[in-house]
Every structure is written in structure tokens, then in C-alpha cells.
N, C-alpha and C positions, 0 to 999 in steps of 0.2 A: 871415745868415752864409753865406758860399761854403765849398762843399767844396774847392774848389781852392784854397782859403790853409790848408790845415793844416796844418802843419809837425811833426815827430816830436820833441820835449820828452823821452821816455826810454822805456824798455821794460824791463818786469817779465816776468819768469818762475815760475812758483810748480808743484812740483810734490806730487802728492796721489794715494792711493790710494783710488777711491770705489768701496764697496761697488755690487753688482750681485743685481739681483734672481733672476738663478739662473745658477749657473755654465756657463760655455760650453767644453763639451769639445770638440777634434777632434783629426783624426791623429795630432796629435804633443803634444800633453797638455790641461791643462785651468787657465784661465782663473777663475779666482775670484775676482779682484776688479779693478776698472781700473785701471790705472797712467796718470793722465793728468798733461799739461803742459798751466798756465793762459797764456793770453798776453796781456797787457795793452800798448798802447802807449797811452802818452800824449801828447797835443798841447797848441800852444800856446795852442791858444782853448778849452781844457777838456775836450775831447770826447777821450774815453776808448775805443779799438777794441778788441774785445777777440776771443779765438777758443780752441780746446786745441786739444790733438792725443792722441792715443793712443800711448804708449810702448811695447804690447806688453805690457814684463818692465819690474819695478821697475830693473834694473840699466842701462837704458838713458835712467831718469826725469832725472839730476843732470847728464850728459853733454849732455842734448839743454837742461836750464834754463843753462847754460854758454854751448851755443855759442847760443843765442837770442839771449841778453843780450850776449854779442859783437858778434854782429851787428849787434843793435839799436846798440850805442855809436857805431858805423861809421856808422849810418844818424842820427844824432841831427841834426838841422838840418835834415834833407830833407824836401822836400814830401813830402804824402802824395798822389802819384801814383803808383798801382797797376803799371803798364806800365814805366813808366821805372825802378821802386825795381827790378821782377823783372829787367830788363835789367843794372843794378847788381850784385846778384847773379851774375845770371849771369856776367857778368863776370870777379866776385872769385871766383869757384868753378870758374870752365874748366877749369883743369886738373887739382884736386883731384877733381871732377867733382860729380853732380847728385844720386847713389843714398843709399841708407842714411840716416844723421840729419840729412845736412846737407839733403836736399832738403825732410824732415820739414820739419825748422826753416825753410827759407823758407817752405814751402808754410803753415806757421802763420802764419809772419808775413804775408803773403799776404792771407790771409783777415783777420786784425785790421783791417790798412790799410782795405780794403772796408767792414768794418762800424762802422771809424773814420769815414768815407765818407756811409755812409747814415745814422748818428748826427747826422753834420751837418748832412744834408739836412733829417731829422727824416722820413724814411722808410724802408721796406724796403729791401734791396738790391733784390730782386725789382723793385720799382720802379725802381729809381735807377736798373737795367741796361736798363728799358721793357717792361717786363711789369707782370703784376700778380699776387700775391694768389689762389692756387687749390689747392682739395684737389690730392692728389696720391699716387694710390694707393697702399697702402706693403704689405709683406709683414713677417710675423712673422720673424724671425732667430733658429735656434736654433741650441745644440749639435748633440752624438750623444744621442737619445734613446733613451727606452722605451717603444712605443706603448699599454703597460699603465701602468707608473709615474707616464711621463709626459701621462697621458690627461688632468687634469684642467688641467693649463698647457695643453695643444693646445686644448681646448676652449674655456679662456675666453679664448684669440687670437681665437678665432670667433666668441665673443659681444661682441667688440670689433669686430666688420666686419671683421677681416682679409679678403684674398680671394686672400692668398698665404700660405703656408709653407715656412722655408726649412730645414731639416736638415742633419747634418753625414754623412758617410762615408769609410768608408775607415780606418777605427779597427781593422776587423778585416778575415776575408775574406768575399767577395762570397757565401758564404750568409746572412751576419750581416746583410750591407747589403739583401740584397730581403726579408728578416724585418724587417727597420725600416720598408724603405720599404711594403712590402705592409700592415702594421698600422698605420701613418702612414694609408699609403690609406684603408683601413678607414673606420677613424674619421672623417677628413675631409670622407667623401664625392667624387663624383666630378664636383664644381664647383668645387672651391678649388685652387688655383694649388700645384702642391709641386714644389720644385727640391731638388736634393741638392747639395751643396759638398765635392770631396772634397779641398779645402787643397794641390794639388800633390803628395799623396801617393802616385800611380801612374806607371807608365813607360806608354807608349800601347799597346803593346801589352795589358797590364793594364789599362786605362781602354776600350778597345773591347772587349774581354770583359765588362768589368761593364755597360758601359752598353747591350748586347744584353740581356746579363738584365735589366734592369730595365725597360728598350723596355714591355711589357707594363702599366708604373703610370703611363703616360702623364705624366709626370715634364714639367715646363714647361721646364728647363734642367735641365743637369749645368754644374757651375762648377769651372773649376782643374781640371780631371781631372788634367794632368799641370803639370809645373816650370813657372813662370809665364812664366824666362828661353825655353824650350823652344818657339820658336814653331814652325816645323817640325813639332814633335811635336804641336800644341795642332792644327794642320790638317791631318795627319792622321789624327786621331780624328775633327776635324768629317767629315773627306767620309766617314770609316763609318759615324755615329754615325745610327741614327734620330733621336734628341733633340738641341735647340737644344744647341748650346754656348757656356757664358757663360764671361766673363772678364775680366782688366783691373783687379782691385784692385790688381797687385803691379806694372802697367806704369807708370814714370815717364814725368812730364812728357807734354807733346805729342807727344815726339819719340816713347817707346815706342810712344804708341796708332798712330803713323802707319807705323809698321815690323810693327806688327800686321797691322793694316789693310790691308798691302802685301802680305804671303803669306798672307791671309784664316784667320788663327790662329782666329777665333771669331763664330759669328754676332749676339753680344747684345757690349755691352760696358758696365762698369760702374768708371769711375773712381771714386778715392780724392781727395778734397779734400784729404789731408797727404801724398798722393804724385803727385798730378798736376801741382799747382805752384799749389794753392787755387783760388781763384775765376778770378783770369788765366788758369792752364791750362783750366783745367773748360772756358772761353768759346771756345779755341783747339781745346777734341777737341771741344763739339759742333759746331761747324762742320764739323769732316771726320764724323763719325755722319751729319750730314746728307748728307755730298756722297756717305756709301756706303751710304746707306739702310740703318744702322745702329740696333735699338735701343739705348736706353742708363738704364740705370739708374745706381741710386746704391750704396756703398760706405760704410756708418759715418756720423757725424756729422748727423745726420737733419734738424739743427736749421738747418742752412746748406741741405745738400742740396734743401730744400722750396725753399729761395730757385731755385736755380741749375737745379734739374728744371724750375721753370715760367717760365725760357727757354730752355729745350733741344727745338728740332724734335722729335727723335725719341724724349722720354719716353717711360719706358716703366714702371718699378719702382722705387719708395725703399726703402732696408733701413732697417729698426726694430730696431736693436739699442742697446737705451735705456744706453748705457754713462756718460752723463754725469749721468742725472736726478739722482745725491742730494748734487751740488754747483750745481745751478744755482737760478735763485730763481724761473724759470719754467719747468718741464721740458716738451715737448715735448706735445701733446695730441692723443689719434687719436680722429678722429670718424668712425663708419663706415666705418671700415679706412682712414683717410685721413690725410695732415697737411698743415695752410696753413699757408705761412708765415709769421711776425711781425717785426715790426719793433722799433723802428728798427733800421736795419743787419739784422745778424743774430739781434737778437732775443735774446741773452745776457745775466744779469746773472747775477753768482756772489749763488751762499747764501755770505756771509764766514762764518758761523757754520759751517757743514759742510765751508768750505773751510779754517779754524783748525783742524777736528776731524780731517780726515782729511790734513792737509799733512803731508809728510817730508822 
């Protein structure tokens, strides 16, 4: 069978709240359970793409299964080529434009089409895109911890191989955060990789204060210090800043990373597969990471991510923030602080049992 005769047959949307194995607090509240949207497209030679996304907030869950399924109606009869379908889009979206659900929703459907793709191939995408198949370091994802409470989750990241830890901040003031990050240290040791994330919650002014004091815990990155739109502000933190500054979950599409890139808002960057425009974008920003000696890590979804880090020149980090394991039928596996990718495609199959239990 050729992948290039698929043609799009229909598109499902299912959304579900799947529990998470420890709540993820930051700045601005706390995160208890996941609100994901499932994406199915179906074709006409049987081969089923599938991908989610993250909704955030339950209230954004029924909006985003709406317009998917819109879309998808519009798309029904169309090949399943990747480039051309995003160009379609793009298209019917110009002047409404690219941000908030609607980019969500393509950037989902995005990614199905691909693993509709390598389904067909009867390979990885990793493959499909000419790569292959390779660990790919990943770091722990957390909230706002307790480096006493939460001693015993830190710990057993470590006896998993971790060789990163990520943290939140900015929940309080910056004596709260070098009390977290100094007993995080502790603990950790002074081999393991530890970033803080503090979600956009400071003005730069306030993010170059904090990240003096904290200079000291040899910190791998500081992420989002300030407003994501804020790139002005994000570069001038960096030229203070002793610590890398990481960024780029909240930049849309290719176009945000390259207006980034252009007033050198941050020295790492780490796209979002449901905001950068899924796997077509992802392919379009490592290209420029390359051309500006860029790292680039990943952003959520860890299960694609492995695919698209191991054709990315300048990998650098996968985040591990296991938000989909207790819907899927093969949750994601870290061996030695690592994950390979699997296939076919992306490597998805739903638990339908846990996706009946926790659908809304």
C-alpha cells in the first residue's frame, strides 16, 4: 500500500478527562487532572491516524472537539498530504488567524495525518521522515514542589535514569523559590540537570532579580521567565541573565519561532507539537534551530516528541510530563532516563476501556 493514496474518510473527536499521577501546580493554579482531546482520522484503505492534544481547562475540551470535527468535514475527500492539507488551512484560517484553538486544532490534526502516514508505511514516523529510532534524553516535569514532601517522587525520577529535573516557580516570592530550588539541589545532587519554569509569571525586571539569586544552584535553564508574547522583554533578561534562558512552548507556528529568533528572545527553544503546527511546523522550526545554532528541546506529548527530537540537528531535551498514560494502550517507556520512539506512526493506540471511563 502507498501512503500517498490515503484519502480522509471522516474525523472523530473524543474528549476525556484522564487522571494524572501527581498534580501539577504553578503560578497561576494547579492542574489535577488532564483535559485531553482524542483525534482520530479515518481513511479510505482502513488506516486510522490518530494523535490528542491538551486542552488545558475542561471548558475549552467540547469547543476544540467542535471545531476539529468541522474541519475535519471540510477536509473529507482530501489526500492525506501533510503540506498541502496545512497550506489548506492556512488558507481557510488567514484571517481569523492561527493562535488559541484554532491553531490547537490544526496542529492535532496535523499530527494524526503523519501517523495516519506512517501507519501506512507500517513504520515510525521517525523513519518515514529518514531517521531512525533512538533514546532520547528526557527530563522529569514537575509542579511547584517540596523538597521535604516531595523527596520521595524526586527520588524515584532518579532511580528511573532521569538526568534532568524540571520544577515550577514563581508561585510565591523569590525567597520561597531559592528555598525550593536550594533543597531540590540538595537532594539531587550536583550532576543532575535542574531548570525552573516560572509560566510567564514575572515582568523582567522581576525575572532578572530572581534569576541572580538563584545564579548560585547552577540551574540548566530558567523557562518563561516573563509573558511569552513579550519578546523584547524575554532578551532582555537573557543578556542579564547568568542562566540559559529557555522558551517557546507558547510561540505559534514557525512564524512565532522566527520573530523569536530574530531579537534573540532566548537561548534554548522548545516547541509545542499542538502550537507549533504539529509535525509540519516542528520540521519548518528545526530547520531555523539549525541555521541559529539553536538547542531545542520538546514541550508535552512525549510520545510524538521522541519521533520529531530524533530528526532535530540540534536535540537537546524531551519533557516527561506523562499526561496521556491512563488512556493510551501503550504508555510511553523511559529506559535510563530515556525514550525511543515507537511505531507505527506515532505509536498511539487508545485503552477504549479508559477512554469510555474517563470521556465527557
Amino acid at each position: 500500500m502507498s501512503a500517498t493514496t490515503l484519502t480522509i474518510s471522516s474525523v472523530r473527536a473524543r474528549a476525556v478527562v484522564a487522571p494524572i499521577s501527581r498534580p501539577v501546580k504553578n503560578a497561576f493554579g494547579v492542574i489535577e487532572a488532564a483535559p485531553l482531546v482524542l483525534i482520530d482520522v479515518s481513511t479510505d484503505q482502513g488506516i486510522t491516524g490518530r494523535s490528542y492534544i491538551f486542552a488545558y481547562a475542561r471548558l475549552t475540551l467540547k469547543p476544540l472537539v467542535l471545531l476539529i470535527e468541522e474541519i475535519g468535514r471540510d477536509l473529507t475527500g482530501r489526500a492525506i498530504a501533510p503540506f498541502d492539507l496545512m497550506a489548506a488551512m492556512d488558507a481557510k484560517f488567514r484571517l481569523l488567524g492561527w493562535q488559541g484553538l484554532v491553531g490547537m486544532a490544526v496542529s492535532g490534526l496535523d499530527m494524526a495525518f503523519w501517523d495516519a502516514l506512517g501507519g501506512a508505511a507500517g513504520q515510525p514516523l521517525v523513519t518515514l521522515l529518514g531517521g531512525s529510532p533512538r533514546p532520547i534524553p528526557a527530563y522529569d516535569s514537575y509542579g511547584v514542589v517540596d523538597p521535604k514532601a516531595d523527596a520521595k517522587d524526586l527520588k524515584r525520577s532518579l532511580d528511573q535514569g532521569f538526568k534532568g529535573i524540571k520544577i515550577k516557580g514563581g508561585d510565591g516570592d523569590a525567597v520561597n523559590d531559592e528555598r525550593v530550588v536550594r533543597g531540590v539541589r540538595e537532594l539531587i545532587g550536583p550532576d543532575i540537570a535542574l531548570m525552573i519554569d516560572f509560566n510567564q509569571s514575572l515582568d523582567p525586571a522581576e525575572a532578572t532579580r530572581r534569576i541572580e539569586r538563584l545564579a548560585p544552584y547552577d540551574l540548566h535553564w530558567i523557562e518563561e521567565p516573563v509573558p511569552q508574547e513579550n519578546l523584547l522583554g524575554h532578551a532582555k533578561v537573557r543578556e542579564m541573565s547568568p542562566t540559559p534562558i529557555q522558551a517557546g512552548e507558547n510561540w505559534w507556528f514557525p512564524r512565532g519561532f522566527a520573530e523569536a529568533i530574530a531579537v534573540g528572545a532566548s537561548d534554548f527553544i522548545m516547541p509545542d507539537l499542538m502550537k507549533c503546527g504539529g509535525v509540519t511546523g516542528w520540521l519548518r522550526i528545526a530547520g531555523q534551530a539549525e541555521a541559529a545554532s539553536i538547542p531545542m528541546s520538546s514541550h508535552l506529548f512525549a510520545e510524538a516528541s521522541s519521533h520529531m527530537l530524533a530528526v532535530t540537528p540540534t536535540a537537546h531535551w524531551l519533557e516527561v510530563l506523562d499526561l496521556a498514560r491512563a488512556i493510551l494502550g501503550e504508555p510511553i517507556e523511559i529506559v535510563d532516563g530515556a525514550v525511543t520512539a515507537r511505531g507505527p506512526g506515532l505509536g498511539l493506540d487508545w485503552n477504549e476501556a479508559a477512554v469510555t471511563k474517563y470521556l465527557v
